[in-house]
C-alpha positions in Angstrom: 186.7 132.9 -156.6 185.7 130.4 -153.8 182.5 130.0 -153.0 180.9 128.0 -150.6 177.9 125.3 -150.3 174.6 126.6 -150.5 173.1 126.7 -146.7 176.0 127.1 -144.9 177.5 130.4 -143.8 181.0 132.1 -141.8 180.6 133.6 -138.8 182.6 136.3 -138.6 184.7 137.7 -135.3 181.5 140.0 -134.1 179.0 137.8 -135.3 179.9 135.3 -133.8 180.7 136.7 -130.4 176.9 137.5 -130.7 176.5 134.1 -131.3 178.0 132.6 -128.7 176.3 135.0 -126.2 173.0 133.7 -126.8 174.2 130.2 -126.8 175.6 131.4 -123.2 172.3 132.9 -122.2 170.2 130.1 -123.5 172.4 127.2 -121.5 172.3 129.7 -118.4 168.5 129.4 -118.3 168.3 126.1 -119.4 170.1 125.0 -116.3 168.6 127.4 -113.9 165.6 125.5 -114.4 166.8 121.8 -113.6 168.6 121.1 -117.1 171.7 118.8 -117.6 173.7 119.4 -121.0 174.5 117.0 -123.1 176.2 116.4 -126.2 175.6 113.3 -128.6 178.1 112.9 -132.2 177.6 114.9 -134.8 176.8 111.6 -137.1 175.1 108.6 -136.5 173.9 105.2 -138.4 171.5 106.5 -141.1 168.9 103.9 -140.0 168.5 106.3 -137.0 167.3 109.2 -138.4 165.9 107.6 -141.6 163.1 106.1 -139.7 161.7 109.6 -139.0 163.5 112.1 -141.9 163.1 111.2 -145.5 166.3 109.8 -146.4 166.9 112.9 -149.6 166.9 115.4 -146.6 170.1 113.8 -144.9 173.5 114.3 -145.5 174.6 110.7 -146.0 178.1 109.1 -146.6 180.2 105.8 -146.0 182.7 104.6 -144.1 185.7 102.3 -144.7 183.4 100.0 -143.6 180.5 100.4 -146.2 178.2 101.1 -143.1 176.2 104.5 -144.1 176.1 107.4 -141.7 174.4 110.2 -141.6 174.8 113.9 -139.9 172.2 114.7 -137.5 169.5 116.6 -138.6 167.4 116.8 -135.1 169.2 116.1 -132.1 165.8 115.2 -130.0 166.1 112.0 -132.1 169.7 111.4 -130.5 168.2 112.0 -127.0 165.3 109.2 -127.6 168.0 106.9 -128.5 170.6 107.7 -125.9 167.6 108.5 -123.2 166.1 104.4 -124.2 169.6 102.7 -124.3 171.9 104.1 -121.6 169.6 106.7 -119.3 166.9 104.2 -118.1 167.2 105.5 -114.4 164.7 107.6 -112.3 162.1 109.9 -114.2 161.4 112.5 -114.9 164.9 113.5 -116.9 165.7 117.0 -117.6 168.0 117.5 -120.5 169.1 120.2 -122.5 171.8 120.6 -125.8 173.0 123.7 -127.8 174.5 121.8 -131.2 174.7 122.4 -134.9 172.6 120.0 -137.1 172.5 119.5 -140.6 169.7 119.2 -143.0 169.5 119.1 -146.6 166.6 121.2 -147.6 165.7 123.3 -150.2 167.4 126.6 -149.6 165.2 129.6 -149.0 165.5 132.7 -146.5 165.7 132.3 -143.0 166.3 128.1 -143.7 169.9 127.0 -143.6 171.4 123.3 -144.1 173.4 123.6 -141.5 172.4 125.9 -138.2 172.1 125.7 -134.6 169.7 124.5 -132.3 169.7 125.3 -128.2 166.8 123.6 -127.0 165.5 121.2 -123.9 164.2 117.6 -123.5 161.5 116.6 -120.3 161.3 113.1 -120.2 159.1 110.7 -118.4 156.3 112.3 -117.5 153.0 113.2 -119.3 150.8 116.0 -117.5 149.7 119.4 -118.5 152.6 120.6 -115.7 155.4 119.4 -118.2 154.3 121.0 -121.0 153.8 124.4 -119.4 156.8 124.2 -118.5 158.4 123.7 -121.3 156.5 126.8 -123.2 157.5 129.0 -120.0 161.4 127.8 -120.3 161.1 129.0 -124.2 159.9 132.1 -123.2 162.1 133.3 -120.4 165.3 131.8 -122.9 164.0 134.2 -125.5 163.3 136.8 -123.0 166.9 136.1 -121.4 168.5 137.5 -124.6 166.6 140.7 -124.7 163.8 139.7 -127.4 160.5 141.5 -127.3 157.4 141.5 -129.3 157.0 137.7 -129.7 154.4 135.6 -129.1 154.1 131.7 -128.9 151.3 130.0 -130.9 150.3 126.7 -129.1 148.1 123.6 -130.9 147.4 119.9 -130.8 148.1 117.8 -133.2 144.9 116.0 -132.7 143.0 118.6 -134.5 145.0 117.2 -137.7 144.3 113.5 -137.3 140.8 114.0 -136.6 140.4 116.2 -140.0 141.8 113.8 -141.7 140.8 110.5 -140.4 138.4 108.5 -142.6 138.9 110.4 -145.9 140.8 108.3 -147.5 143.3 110.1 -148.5 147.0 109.7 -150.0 150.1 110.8 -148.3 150.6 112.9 -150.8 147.1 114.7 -150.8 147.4 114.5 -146.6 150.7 116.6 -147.0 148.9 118.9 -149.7 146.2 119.4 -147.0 148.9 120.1 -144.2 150.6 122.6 -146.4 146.9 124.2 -147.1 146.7 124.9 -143.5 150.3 125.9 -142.4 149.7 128.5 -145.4 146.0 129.4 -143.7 145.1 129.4 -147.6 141.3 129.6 -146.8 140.4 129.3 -150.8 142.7 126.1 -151.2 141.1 124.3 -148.2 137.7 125.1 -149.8 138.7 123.8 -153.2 140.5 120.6 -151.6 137.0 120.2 -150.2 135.0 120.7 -153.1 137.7 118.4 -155.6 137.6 115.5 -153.1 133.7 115.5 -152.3 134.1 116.0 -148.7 130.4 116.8 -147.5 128.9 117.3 -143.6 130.3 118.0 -140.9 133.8 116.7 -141.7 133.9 120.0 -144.7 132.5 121.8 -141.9 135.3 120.9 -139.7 137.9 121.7 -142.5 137.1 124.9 -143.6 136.9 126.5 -140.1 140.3 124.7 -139.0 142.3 127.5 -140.2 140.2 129.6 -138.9 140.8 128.8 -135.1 143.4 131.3 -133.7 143.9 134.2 -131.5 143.5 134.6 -127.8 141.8 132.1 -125.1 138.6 132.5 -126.9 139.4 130.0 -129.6 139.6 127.0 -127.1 135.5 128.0 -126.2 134.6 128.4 -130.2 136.4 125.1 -131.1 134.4 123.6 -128.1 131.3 125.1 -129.6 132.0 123.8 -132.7 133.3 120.2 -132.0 131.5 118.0 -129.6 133.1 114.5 -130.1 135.0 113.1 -126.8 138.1 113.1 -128.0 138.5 116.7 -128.9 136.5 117.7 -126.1 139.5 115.9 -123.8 141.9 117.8 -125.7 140.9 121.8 -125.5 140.3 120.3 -121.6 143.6 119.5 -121.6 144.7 123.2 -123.3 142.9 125.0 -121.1 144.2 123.6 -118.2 148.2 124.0 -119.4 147.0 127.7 -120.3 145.9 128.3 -116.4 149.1 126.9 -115.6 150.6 129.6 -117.8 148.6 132.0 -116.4 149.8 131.3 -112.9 153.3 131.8 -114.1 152.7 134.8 -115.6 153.1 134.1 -119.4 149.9 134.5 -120.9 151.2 137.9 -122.8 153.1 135.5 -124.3 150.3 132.8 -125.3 148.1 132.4 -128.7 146.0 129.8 -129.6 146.2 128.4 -133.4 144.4 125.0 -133.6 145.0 124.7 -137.2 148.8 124.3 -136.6 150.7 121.5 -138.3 154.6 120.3 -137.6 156.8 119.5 -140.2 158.2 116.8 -138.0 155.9 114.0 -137.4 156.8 112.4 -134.6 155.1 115.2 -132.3 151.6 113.3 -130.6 150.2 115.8 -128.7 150.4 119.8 -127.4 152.5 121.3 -130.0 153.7 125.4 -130.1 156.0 128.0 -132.6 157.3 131.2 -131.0 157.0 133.7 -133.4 159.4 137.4 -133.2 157.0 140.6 -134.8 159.1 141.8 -138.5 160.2 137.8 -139.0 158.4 135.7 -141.1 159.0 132.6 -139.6 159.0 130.4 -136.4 162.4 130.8 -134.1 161.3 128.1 -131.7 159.0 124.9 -131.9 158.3 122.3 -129.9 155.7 119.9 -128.3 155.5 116.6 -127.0 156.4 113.5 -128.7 155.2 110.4 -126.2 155.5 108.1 -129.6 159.4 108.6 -130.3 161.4 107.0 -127.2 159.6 103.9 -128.4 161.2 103.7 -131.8 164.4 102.7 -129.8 162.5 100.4 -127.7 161.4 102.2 -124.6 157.5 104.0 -124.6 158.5 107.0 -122.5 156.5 110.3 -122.5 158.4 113.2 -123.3 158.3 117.2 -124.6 160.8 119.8 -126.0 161.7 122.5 -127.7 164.6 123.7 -129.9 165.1 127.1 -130.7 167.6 128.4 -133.9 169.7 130.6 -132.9 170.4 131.9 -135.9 167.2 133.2 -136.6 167.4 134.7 -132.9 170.5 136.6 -134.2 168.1 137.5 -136.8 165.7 139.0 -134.2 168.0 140.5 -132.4 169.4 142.3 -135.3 166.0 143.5 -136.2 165.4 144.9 -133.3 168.5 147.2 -132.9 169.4 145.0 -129.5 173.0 144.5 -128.3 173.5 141.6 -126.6 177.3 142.0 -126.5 178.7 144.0 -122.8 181.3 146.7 -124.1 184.7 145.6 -122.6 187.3 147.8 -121.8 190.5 147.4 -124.6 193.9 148.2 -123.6 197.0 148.5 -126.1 200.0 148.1 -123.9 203.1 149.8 -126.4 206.6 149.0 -124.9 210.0 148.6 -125.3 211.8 145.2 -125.4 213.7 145.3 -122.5 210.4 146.3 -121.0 208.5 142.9 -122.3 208.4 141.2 -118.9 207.1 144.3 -116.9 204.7 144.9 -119.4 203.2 141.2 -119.6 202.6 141.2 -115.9 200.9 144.7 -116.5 198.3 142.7 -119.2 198.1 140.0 -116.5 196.9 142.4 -113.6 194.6 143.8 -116.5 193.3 140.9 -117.6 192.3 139.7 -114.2 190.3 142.8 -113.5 188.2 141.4 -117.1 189.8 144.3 -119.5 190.8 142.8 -123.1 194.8 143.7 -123.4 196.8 143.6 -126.2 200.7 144.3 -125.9 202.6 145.3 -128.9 206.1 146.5 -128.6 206.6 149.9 -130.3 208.0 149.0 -133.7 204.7 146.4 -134.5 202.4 149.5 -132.6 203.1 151.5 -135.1 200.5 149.9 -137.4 197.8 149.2 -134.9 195.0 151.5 -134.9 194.9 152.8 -131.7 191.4 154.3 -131.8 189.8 150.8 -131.5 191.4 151.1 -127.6 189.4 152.5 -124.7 193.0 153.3 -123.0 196.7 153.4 -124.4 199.6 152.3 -121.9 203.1 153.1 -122.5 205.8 151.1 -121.0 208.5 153.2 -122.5 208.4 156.1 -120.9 
């Protein structure tokens, strides 16, 4: 037998004509909306990615050189390099990719090691405006391939820092904490509280972290319940990207879960996850990520999303929704002397968008003709 790699997967003829169509439908809005495509390499130095993804997660190798490269495992990375070095024009810059990147991860459902991501980039500018619309370009992409029943959770990262500034705590008890919280493990938080001493209103703040979702209510009981400056300027600054989103008509869409952590840590500010009803998992995050242009030398604001699309195959599939138009198939059968006549009969065909396929009688003999919508013989 032949097997292949854990995390990787074929895409067979009608999966992957799915596939393509939401890549299709994801670039259509994309662009509608100001985008310009682009496309960096497939690998890089490993410098540039190691600086944000630990080095075990990339797939690594050398050159003839010695020099060690890695494949991509986030393209936004790629855009913060290529945006700092050769795109240092006018502001704000509207970019937007659909590529495969590769990350080594533990393998688990719904996470492959190598999958696609369509997603967007708005650089240069750093006002509540950018970031709605960023959430409302997520929304009308997944809305543009026929998803329903999703909604998009939106946070801050701030609400992290400040819950763990000042404890004292190491990395690896931080991303204990941080898995605690994605988990919304209530009786973990309480015992992490409890084991590390954590008294006042820093446990106070903890144990009701997790606690802070649902509708535009949280942002008024978080502001009950948190009075310092800083956190006051950030559910400000949520509120007023939410009326923004209610101007556009999105707020169906739009939950509130101030507890949210990233995996990636480069995000700074507003972060979301778009989350499908039956699937376990986020098909979309984003947020903003003003820190990570800087890395490559230029401090530029910015915010994006990627979105997999293989878990929106996923969604799609649960959902019973076909996202494939039913072409018209035509089997042309003819005889040889009739090859010419019936090759500019598949042309005419083809122009009016039909799928032809021509066989001449001796090969049509073995062609199921029940997969056509119409038969067309030349011979008679």
């Amino acid at each position: 037998m032949i097997y292949l790699p854990d995390g990787v997967q074929d895409f067979l003829p009608e999966e992957y004509r799915v596939k393509r169509k939401i890549e299709e439908k994801f670039r259509e809005v994309f662009i509608k909306f100001g985008y310009q495509e682009i496309m960096p390499p497939t690998f890089e130095y490993s410098d540039n990615f190691s600086v944000l993804f630990d080095e075990n997660n990339l797939y690594r190798f050398f050159d003839k050189k010695g020099n060690i490269l890695a494949l991509r495992p986030d393209v936004t990375t790629q855009i913060a390099r290529i945006v700092s070095t050769k795109l240092k024009g006018s502001f704000p810059l509207k970019l937007c990719y659909v590529a495969n990147v590769y990350r080594y991860d533990d393998p688990q459902v719904g996470k492959m090691r190598e999958f696609t991501q369509a997603g967007i980039e708005l650089i240069g500018t750093n006002h509540e405006e950018s970031d709605a619309e960023i959430i409302t370009v997520a929304i009308e992409a997944l809305k543009s391939i026929g998803i329903e029943d999703f909604k998009v959770d939106v946070g801050q990262v701030e609400f992290f820092k400040r819950a763990v500034e000042d404890l004292e705590l190491q990395n690896e008890e931080i991303n204990l904490l941080r898995e605690f919280l994605q988990q919304k493990n209530q009786s973990a938080i309480e015992e992490f509280i409890n084991d590390k001493g954590i008294r006042g209103k820093k446990a106070k703040f903890l144990s009701e972290l997790p606690l802070l979702f649902g509708g535009e209510e949280v942002l008024k009981r978080a502001k009950e319940l948190y009075d310092t400056p800083k956190l006051g300027e950030t559910i400000d600054y949520l509120e007023r990207v939410y009326r923004i989103l209610k101007d556009f008509g999105m707020e169906e869409y739009i939950s509130f879960d101030l507890g949210m952590v990233q995996n990636l840590n480069y995000y700074t500010g507003i972060i979301f996850r778009c989350f499908v009803k039956g699937i376990g998992y986020a098909i979309c995050t984003g947020g903003r990520y003003d820190g990570l242009l800087g890395i490559f030398g230029e401090h530029i604001p910015a915010t994006g999303f990627a979105i997999s699309v293989e878990r929106s195959m996923l969604a799609l599939q649960k959902q019973k929704k076909d996202i494939i138009d039913k072409s018209w198939r035509v089997l042309i059968k003819y005889k040889e002397n009739l090859r010419s006549n019936a090759y500019k009969k598949a042309t005419l065909l083809r122009g009016e968008g039909k799928i032809v396929e021509m066989y001449s009688y001796e090969k049509a003999k073995h062609v199921d003709e029940n997969s056509f919508d119409e038969i067309i013989d030349m011979g008679e």
